[in-house]
C-alpha positions in Angstrom: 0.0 0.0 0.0 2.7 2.6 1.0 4.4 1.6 -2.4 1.6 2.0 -3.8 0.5 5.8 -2.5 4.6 6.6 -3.2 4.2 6.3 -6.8 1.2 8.0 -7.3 2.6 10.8 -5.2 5.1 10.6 -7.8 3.3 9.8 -10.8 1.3 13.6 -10.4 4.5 15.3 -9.0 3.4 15.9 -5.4 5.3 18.4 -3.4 3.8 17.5 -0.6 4.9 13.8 -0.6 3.1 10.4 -0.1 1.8 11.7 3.3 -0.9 13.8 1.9 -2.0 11.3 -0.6 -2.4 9.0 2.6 -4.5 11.9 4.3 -6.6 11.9 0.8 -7.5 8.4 1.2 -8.5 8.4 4.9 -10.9 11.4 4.3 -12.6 9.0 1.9 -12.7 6.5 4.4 -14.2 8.2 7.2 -16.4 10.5 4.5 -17.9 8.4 2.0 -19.0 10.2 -0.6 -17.0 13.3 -0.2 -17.1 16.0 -3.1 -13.3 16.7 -4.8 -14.4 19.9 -4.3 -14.2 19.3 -0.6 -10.6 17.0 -0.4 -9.3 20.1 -1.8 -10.1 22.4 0.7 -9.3 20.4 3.6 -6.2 19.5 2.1 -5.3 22.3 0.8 -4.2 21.4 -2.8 -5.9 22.6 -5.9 -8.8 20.5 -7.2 -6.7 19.2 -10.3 -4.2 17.8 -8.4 -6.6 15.8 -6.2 -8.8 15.1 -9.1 -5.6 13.4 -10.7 -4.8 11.2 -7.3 -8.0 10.3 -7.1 -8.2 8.7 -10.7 -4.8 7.5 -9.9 -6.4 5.3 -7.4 -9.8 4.5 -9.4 -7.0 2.8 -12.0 -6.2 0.5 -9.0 -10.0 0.3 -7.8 -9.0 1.6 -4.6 -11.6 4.3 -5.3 -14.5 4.6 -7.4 -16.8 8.0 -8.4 -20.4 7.7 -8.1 -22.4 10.1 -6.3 -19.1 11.7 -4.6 -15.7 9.6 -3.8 -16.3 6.3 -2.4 -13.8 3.4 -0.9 -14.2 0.6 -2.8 -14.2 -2.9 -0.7 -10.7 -3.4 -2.0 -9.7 0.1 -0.5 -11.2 -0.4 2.6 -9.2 -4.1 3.5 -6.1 -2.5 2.3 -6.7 0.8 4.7 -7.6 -1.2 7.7 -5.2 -3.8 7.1 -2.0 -1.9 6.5 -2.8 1.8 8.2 -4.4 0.2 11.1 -7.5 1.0 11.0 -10.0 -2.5 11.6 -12.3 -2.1 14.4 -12.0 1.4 14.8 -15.0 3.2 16.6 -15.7 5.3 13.1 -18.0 7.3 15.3 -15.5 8.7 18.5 -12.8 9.2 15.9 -15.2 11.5 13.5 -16.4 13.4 16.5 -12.8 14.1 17.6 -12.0 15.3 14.1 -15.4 17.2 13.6 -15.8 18.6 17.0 -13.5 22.1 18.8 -11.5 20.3 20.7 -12.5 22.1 24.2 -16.2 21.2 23.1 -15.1 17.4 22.7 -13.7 16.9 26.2 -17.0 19.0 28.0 -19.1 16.9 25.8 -17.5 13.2 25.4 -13.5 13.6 27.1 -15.2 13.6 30.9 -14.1 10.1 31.3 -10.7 10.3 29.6 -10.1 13.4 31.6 -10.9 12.0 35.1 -8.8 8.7 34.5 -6.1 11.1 33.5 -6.2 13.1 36.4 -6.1 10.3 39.3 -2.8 9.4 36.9 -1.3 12.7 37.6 -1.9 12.8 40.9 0.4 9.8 41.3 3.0 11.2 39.3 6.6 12.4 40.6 7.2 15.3 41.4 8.4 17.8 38.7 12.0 18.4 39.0 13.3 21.9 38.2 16.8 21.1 37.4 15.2 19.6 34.4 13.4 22.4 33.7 10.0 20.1 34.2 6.4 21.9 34.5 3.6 20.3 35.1 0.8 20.2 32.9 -2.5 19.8 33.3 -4.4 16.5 32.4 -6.3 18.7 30.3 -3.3 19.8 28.3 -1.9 16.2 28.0 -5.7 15.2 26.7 -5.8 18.2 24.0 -2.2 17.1 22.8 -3.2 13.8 22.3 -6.7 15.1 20.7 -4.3 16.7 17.9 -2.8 13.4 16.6 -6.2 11.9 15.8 -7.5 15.2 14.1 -4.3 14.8 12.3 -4.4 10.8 11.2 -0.8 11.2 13.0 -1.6 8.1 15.9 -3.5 5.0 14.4 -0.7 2.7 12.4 2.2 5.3 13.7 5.1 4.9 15.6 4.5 7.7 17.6 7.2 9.5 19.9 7.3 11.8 23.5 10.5 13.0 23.3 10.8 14.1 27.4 7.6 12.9 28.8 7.5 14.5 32.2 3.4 15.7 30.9 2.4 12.3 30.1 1.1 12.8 26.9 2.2 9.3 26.2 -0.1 7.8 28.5 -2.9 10.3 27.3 -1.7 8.8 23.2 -2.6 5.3 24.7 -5.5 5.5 26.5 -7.2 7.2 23.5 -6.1 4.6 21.7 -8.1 2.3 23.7 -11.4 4.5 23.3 -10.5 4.3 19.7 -10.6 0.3 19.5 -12.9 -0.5 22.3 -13.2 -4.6 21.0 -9.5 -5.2 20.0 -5.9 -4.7 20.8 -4.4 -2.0 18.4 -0.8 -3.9 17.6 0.3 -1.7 14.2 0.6 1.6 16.8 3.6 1.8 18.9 3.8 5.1 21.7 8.2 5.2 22.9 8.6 7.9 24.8 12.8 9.3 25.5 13.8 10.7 29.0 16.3 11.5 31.1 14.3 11.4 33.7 14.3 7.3 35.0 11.6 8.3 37.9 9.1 8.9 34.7 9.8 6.4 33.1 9.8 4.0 36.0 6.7 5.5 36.3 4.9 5.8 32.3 6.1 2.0 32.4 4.2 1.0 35.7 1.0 2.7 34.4 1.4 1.0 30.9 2.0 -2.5 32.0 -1.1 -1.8 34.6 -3.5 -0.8 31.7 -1.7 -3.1 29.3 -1.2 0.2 27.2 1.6 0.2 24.0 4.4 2.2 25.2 8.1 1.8 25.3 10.2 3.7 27.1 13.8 5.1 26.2 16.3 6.5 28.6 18.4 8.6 26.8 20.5 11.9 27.6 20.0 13.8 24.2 23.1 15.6 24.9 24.8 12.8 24.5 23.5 12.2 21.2 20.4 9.7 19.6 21.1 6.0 19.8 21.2 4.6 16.3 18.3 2.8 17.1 15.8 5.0 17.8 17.2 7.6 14.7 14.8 7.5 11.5 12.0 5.2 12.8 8.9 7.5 13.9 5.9 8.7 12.6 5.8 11.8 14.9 7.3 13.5 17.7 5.4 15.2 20.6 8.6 17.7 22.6 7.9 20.6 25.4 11.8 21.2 25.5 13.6 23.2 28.5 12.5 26.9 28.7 15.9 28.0 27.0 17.0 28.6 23.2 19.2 26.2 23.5 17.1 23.4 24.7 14.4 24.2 22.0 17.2 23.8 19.2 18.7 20.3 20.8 15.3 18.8 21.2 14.2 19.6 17.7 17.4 18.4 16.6 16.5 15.3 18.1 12.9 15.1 17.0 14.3 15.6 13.4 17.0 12.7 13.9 14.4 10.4 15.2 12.0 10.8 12.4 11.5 9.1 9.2 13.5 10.8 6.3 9.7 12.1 5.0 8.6 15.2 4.0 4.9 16.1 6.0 5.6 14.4 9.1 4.2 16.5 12.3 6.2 17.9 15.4 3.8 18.8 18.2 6.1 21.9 19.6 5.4 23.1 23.2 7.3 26.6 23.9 6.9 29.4 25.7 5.6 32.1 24.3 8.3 34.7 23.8 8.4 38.3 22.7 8.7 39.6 19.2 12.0 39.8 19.1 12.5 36.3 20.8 10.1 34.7 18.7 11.7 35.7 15.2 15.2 34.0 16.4 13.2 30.6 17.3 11.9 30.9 13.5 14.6 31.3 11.9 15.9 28.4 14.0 13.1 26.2 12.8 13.9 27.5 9.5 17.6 26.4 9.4 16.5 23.1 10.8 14.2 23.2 7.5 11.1 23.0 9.3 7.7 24.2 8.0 5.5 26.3 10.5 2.1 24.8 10.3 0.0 26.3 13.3 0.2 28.6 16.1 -2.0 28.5 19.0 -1.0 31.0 21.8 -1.8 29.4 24.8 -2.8 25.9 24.2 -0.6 24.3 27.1 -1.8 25.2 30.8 1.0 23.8 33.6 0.7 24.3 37.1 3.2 26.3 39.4 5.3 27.1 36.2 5.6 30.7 37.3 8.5 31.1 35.1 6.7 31.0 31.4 3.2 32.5 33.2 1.5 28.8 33.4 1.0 28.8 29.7 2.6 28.0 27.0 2.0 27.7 22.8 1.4 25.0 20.5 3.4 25.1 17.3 2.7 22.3 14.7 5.9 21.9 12.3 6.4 19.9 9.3 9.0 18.2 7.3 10.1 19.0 4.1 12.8 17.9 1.7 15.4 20.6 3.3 14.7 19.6 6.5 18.0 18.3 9.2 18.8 18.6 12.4 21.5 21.3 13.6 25.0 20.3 15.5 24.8 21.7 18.8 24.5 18.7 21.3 26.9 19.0 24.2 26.3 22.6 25.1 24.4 23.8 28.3 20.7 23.6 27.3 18.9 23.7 30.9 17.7 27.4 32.9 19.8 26.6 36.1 23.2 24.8 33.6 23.0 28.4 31.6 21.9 30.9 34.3 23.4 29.1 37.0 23.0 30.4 40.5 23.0 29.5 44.3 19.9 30.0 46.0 19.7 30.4 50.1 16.8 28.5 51.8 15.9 28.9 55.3 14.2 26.3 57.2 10.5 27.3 58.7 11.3 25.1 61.3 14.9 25.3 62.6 15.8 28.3 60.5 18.9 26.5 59.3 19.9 28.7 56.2 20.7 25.5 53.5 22.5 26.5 50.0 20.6 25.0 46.9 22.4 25.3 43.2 25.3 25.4 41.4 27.9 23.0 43.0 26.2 22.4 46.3 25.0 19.7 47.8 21.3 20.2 46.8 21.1 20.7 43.3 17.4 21.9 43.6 14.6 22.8 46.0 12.9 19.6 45.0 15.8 17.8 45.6 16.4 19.5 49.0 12.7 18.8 49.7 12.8 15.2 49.3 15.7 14.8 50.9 14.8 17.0 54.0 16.4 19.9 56.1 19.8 18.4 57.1 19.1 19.4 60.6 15.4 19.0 61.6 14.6 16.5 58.7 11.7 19.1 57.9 10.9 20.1 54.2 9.4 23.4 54.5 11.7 26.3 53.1 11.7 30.0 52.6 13.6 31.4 49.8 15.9 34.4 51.4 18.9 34.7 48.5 19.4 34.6 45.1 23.0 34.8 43.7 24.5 34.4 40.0 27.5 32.2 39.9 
């Protein structure tokens, strides 16, 4: 089949690559009858072009024109067969795609949002020397809301690169929804961290709920394993808050995706002033990355003071100049660039404990967990803030 859609992508010189042609044909699938008229506008190629693919797959009787563009039963094997789609619930996954996506979860997310929560809950805590913030389960739900409305889940090898949010969990238990009567085996969820309380922890709740993810630890500073480089589908990131860790975690996303054009990156960021904003673009741009979608806002966290408990969405795409940048090694976390030594001071004993650059506590969270070294308490007041 992917042979197949490859050379009719090439056969009516495609820019866009065999990705869209895939699209094409799942828009018949879940629309039967669908005018040309309307495959063009929702995917945004001019009506010749999809006229041509379409008779390109007529030829093959993949599809056939009646009354509007149909799957013939030939189609439809091949589709559910090789893209993953048998035993679907046709009617969740149009309402995903159809419906606002804040409309879906009042209306029909409820349940995935409450199982979601108790799963956050239980999570460890967020770690600030990895510049973690924790999202809401309603932020990890919407993420995962975007790969269906984007055919970029069923059939995919689908990756979290840093996970601390738990979209992966959020991928898989939609998944679920999505094939209520039969384990899904063609879609595979890895997620990549540094982090191994996370992924101690995405891999108790998988094995739990008997969920499809792999987990990955990996330092990305120290470079992709071979084995994970140009194998996935798509890459969900929410890199550290600096330039630097933006760049090395797209690099990464880049190395570990198929050599495609159209594949999706699911960018998290903060959002940044003007000026700030236009040297991330021309970032993505020298990484040869296509900016798709903005939405200002999209992510809420909790107790991430430091990008105002919000963050944007940016949906990038790959195209034929697209590669990832040279920069891995460097400092890429808040406290490795900005580092500093902060002065706590017990509520308790009032012993004043140093937490920070080449102390003993490399974090409040750290110093938390561990305890006041005197009174074993873990309630601290901030009194002093120096740059190293």
């Amino acid at each position: 089949m992917i042979k197949m859609i490859e050379e009719i992508a090439k056969s009516v010189k495609l820019e866009e690559g065999y990705i869209t042609v895939e699209h094409l044909l799942l828009m018949c699938y879940f629309h039967p009858g669908i005018s040309t008229k309307k495959l063009a506008q929702k995917l945004a190629l001019p009506k010749p072009i999809v006229a041509a693919i379409k008779n390109e797959f007529i030829k093959v009787n993949v599809l056939v024109q009646k009354r509007g563009v149909f799957v013939t039963n030939k189609g439809i094997g091949l589709i559910e067969s090789e893209f993953g789609y048998k035993n679907v619930d046709k009617h969740l996954y149009l309402q995903i795609v159809q419906t606002e996506t804040e409309e879906f979860i009042e209306d029909k997310g409820m349940m995935f949002l409450d199982e979601l929560t108790k799963i956050h809950k239980n999570a460890p805590q967020i770690e600030s020397q990895f510049d973690q913030s924790k999202c809401t389960p309603k932020t990890s739900l919407k993420r995962a809301l975007l790969s269906v409305k984007n055919y970029s889940l069923v059939g995919k090898k689908v990756l979290c690169l840093g996970d601390d949010d738990l979209v992966s969990i959020a991928l898989a238990m939609l998944l679920t929804r999505l094939f209520p009567y039969s384990d899904h085996h063609q879609t595979e969820i890895h997620v990549i961290d540094i982090d191994e309380r996370f992924l101690s922890f995405i891999s108790a709740v998988a094995k739990g709920k008997s969920l499809p993810i792999i987990c990955h630890h990996v330092d990305l500073r120290r470079k992709i394993p071979s084995r994970l480089a140009g194998v996935y589908d798509t890459v969900y990131t929410d890199p550290p808050y600096t330039n630097r860790g933006m760049s090395l975690f797209l690099s990464c996303s880049i190395e570990c995706l198929k050599k495609e054009k159209g594949l999706i990156i699911y960018l998290s960021f903060a959002q940044k002033s003007a000026d700030l904003s236009l040297h991330l673009q021309k970032e993505w741009l020298l990484m040869g990355l296509a900016v798709m979608k903005i939405s200002p806002g999209f992510n809420d966290y909790i107790g991430a003071q430091m990008i105002g408990n919000q963050s944007q969405m940016i949906i990038l795409k790959t195209t034929s100049l697209t590669k990832p940048l040279d920069n891995y090694e460097l400092p890429i976390y808040t406290g490795e660039i900005k580092q500093t030594i902060r002065s706590y001071k017990c509520l308790h004993c009032h012993e004043v404990i140093s937490v920070g650059t080449n102390t003993r506590y490399r974090s409040i969270e750290y110093l938390k967990d561990k305890g006041c070294p005197v009174c074993n308490q873990n309630k601290f007041h901030l009194i002093k803030k120096e740059r190293v």
